[in-house]
C-alpha positions in Angstrom: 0.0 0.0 0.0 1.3 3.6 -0.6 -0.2 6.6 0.7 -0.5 10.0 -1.6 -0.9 13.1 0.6 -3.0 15.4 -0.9 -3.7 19.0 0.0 -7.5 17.9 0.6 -6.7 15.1 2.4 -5.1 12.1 1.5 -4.9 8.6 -0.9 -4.1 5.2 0.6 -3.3 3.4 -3.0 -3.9 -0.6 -1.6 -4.4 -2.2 -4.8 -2.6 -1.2 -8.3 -1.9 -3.6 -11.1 -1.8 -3.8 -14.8 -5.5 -3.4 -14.9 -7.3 -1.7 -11.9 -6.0 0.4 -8.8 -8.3 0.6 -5.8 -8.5 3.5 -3.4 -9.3 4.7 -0.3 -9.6 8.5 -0.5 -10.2 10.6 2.4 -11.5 14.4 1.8 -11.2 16.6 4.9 -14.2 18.4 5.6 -14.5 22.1 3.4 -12.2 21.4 0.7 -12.8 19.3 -2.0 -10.3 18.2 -5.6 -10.4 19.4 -8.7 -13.2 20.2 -11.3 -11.9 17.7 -13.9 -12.3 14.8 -16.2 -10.1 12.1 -17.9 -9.4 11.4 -20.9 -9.6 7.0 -20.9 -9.7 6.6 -17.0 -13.0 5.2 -16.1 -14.0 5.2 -12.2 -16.0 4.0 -9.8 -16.8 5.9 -6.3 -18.5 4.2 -3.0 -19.0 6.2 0.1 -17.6 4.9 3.2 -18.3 7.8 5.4 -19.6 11.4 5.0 -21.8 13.2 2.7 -20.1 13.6 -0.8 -21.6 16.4 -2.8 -20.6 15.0 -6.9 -20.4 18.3 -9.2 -20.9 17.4 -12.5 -21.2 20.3 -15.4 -25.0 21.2 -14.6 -25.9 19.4 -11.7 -24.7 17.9 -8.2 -25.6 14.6 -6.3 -25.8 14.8 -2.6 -24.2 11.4 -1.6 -24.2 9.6 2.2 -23.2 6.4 3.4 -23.4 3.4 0.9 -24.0 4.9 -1.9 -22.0 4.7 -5.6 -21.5 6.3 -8.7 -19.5 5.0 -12.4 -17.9 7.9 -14.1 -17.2 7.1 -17.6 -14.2 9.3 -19.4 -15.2 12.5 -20.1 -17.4 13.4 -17.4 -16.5 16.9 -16.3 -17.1 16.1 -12.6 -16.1 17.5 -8.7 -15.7 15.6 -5.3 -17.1 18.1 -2.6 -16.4 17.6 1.5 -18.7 20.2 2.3 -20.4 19.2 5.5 -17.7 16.8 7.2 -14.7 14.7 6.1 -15.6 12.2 3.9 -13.8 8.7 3.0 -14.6 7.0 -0.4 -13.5 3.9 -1.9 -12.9 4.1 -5.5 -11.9 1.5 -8.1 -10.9 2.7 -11.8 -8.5 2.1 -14.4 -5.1 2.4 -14.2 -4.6 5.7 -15.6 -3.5 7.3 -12.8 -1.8 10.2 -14.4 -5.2 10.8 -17.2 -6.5 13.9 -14.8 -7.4 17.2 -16.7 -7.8 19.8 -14.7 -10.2 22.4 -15.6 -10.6 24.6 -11.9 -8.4 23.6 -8.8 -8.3 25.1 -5.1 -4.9 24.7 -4.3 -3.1 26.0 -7.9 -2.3 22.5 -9.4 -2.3 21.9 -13.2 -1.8 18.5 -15.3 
């Protein structure tokens, strides 16, 4: 397992192969990562803990406790801590580096 700090929080990377990577992703409560998409990396989110708010282009989903979403490529989309910290699990493809960065909190690019 490696762990990615993150100015929002943090990733605990506990699965990563050829095909798939598995996450646990913890957002601290008020901040939340990039408005973005990918190019090829598909994903799929499950909430652990917390109340994810999921930005997309012209709408949000309020998410609690059990709940999960698919985000195909190209789906301009926005993980939101607004109410407490929040811990996701998240299973995609391996393209960890596909992220393009459209509006970003803490100054990051691609």
């Amino acid at each position: 397992m490696r762990i990615v700090e993150k100015p929002w929080g943090r990733e605990e990377i506990w699965a990563e192969t050829d095909s798939y990577v598995a996450k646990k992703i913890l957002i601290k409560k008020g901040h939340k990562l990039s408005k973005q998409y990918h190019e090829i990396k598909e994903e799929t989110v499950y909430v652990v803990e917390g109340n994810l708010r999921l930005q997309f282009e012209e709408h949000a989903r309020l998410m609690v406790n059990g709940e999960s979403c698919h985000i195909t490529p190209g789906t301009v989309h926005r993980f939101c801590a607004d109410r407490n910290d929040v811990v996701l699990m998240e299973v995609s493809t391996p393209h960890l580096d596909d992220v393009v960065r459209l509006e970003d909190d803490y100054g990051r690019r691609d």
